[in-house]
C-alpha positions as CSV (number, residue, x, y, z in Angstrom):
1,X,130.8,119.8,-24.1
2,X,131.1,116.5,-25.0
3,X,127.5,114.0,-25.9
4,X,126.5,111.1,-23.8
5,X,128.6,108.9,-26.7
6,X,131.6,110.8,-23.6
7,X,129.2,108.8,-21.0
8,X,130.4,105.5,-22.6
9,X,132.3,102.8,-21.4
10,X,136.0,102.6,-22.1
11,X,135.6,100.8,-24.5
12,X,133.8,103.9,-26.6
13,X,136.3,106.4,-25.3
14,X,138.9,105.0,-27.7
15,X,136.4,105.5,-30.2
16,X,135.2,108.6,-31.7
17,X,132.5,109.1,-28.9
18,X,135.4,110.2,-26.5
19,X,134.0,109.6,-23.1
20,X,137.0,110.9,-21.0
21,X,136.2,114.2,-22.3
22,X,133.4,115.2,-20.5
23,X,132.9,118.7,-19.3
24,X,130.3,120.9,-17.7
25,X,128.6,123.6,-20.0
26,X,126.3,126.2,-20.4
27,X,122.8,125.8,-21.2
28,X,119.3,127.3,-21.9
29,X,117.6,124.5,-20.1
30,X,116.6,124.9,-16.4
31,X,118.1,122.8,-14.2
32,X,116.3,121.9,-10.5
33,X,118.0,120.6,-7.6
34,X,116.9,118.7,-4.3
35,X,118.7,121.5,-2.4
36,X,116.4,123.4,-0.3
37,X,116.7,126.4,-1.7
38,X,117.9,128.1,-5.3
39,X,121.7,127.1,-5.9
40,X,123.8,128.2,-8.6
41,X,123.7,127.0,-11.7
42,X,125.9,127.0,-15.1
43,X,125.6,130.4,-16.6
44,X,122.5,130.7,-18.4
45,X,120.4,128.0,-16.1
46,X,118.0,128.4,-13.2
47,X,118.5,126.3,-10.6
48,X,115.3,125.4,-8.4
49,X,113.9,123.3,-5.6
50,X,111.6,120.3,-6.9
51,X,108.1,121.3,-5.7
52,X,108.8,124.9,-5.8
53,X,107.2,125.6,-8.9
54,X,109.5,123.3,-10.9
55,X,106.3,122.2,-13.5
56,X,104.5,118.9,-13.5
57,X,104.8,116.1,-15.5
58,X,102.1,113.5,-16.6
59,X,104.9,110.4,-17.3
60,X,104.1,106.9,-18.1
61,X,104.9,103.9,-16.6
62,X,108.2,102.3,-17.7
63,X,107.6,98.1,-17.3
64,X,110.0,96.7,-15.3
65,X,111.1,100.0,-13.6
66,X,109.9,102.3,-10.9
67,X,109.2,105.6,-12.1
68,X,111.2,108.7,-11.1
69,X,109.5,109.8,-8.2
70,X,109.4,113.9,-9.4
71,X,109.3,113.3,-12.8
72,X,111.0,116.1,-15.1
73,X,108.2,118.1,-17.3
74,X,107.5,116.9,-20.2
75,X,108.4,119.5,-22.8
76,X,108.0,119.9,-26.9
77,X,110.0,116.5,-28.5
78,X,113.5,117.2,-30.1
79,X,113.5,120.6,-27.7
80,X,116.4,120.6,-25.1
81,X,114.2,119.6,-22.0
82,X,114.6,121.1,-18.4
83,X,115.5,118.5,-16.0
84,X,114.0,118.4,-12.1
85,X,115.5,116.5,-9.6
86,X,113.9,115.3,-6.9
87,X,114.0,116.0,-3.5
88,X,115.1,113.8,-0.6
89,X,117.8,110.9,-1.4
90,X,118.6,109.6,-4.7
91,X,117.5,106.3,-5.4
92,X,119.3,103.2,-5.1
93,X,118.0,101.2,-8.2
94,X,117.2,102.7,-11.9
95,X,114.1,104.4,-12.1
96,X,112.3,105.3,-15.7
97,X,109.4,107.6,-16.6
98,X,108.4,108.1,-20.4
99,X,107.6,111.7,-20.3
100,X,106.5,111.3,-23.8
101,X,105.6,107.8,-25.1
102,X,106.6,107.6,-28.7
103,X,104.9,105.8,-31.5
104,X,107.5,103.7,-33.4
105,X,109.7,100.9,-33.1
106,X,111.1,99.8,-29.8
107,X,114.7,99.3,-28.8
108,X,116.1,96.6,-27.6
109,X,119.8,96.1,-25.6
110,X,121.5,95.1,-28.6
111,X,120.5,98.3,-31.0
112,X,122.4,101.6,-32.1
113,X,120.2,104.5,-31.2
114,X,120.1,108.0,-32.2
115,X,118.8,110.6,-29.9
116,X,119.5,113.8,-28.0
117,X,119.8,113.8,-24.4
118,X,120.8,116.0,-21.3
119,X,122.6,115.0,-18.2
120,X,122.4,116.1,-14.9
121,X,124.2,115.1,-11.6
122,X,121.8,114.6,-8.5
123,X,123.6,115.7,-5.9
124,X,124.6,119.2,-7.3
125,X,121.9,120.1,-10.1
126,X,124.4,120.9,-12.8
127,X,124.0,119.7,-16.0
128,X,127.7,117.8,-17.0
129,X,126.6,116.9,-20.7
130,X,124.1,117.5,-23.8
131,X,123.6,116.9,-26.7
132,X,122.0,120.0,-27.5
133,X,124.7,122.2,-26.7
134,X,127.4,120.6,-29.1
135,X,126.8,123.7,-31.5
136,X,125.7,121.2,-34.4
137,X,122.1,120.9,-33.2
138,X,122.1,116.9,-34.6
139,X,121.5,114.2,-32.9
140,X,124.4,111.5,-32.1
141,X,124.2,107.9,-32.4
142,X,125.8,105.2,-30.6
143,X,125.6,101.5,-29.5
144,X,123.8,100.5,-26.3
145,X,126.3,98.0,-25.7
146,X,128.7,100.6,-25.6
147,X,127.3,102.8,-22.8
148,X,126.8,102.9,-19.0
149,X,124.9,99.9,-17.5
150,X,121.9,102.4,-16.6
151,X,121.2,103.5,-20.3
152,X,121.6,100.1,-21.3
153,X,118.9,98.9,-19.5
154,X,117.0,102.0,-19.1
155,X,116.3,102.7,-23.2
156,X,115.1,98.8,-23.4
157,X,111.4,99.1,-24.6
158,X,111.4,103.0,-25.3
159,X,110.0,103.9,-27.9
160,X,110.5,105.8,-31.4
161,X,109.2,109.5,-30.7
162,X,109.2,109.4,-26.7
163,X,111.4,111.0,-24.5
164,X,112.6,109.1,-21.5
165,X,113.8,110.0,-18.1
166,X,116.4,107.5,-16.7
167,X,117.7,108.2,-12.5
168,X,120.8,105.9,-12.6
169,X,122.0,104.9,-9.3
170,X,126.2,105.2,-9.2
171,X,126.3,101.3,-9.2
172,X,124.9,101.5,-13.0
173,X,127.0,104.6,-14.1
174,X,130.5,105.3,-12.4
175,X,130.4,103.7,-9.6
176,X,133.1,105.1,-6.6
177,X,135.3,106.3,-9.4
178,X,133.0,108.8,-10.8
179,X,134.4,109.9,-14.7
180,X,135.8,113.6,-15.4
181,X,133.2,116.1,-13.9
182,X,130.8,113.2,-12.9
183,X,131.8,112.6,-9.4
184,X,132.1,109.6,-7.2
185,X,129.1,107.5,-6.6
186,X,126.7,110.3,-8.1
187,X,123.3,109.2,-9.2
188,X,122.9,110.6,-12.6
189,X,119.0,111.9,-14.2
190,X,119.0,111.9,-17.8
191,X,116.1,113.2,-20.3
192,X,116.3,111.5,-24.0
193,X,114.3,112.1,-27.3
194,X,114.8,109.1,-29.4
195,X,115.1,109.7,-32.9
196,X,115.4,106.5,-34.4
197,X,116.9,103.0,-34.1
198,X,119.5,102.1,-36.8
């Protein structure tokens, strides 16, 4: 399965990020889903109702953002994290939580991160990219100007050390196209460790 370096723009897919290569995959993470009741999952997750005993987070404020409404737990840093969705309907603007607020620099649009990350799709649960699930373990690093709108502006201020949630409406990830198992107009929830800012 391909890292969120797949999630970037075109411009990135020619590059050795390969964004038209995204695929679904197993994971060890547990997935939840709005859907009112336990849906299937890839092989290896649990798929779970928000609210029905899908842990509790104690996320910080992102400035300039509303925070995700059910924010994800917060987990163990540089851990694959289990992502919750929320119930109800996705949001139509970019919401941020810092599940854990880091302690080092902080990035701005213009930088080249390195983190690890997991993506989920809203309206089904699944999880359609990780890092953590390349077989190498590493972290990848990429340019911000290189990647969806929503990460763009969503890593702004984030600091060294935290892990961030980002819901990105489909107007600031792939819009009515959608991108190889990221369908059209799906609002995306992503959970990322920053490692460092190069």
């Amino acid at each position: 399965m391909p890292r969120l370096r797949t999630l970037a723009i075109a411009t990135l897919a020619v590059t050795a990020v390969g964004l038209a290569g995204c695929s679904s995959s197993s994971s060890s993470s547990t997935t939840t889903t709005a859907a009112p009741a336990t849906t299937a999952a890839p092989s290896g997750t649990t798929a779970t109702t928000a609210g029905s005993g899908a842990g509790t987070s104690t996320a910080a404020t992102v400035p300039g953002f509303p925070p995700v409404s059910e924010p994800s737990p917060a987990g163990t840093f540089g851990t694959k994290p289990t992502v919750t969705v929320p119930t109800g309907a996705p949001p139509t603007v970019l919401q941020a939580s810092d599940l854990i607020t880091g302690k080092g620099a902080a990035v701005a649009s213009s930088d080249t991160v390195t983190v690890q990350y997991v993506g989920v799709a809203w309206s089904t649960g699944k999880q359609f990219d990780a890092s953590w699930d390349d077989g190498s373990g590493q972290p990848v690093s990429f340019p911000l100007s290189g990647v969806i709108p929503g990460w763009t502006q969503g890593m702004v201020g984030m600091k060294v050390g935290g892990r961030r949630e980002l819901v990105i409406p489909p107007a600031l990830a792939y819009g009515a196209s959608g991108q190889g198992p990221i369908g059209p107009n799906e609002t995306l929830i992503f959970i990322v460790d920053l490692y460092k800012i190069n």
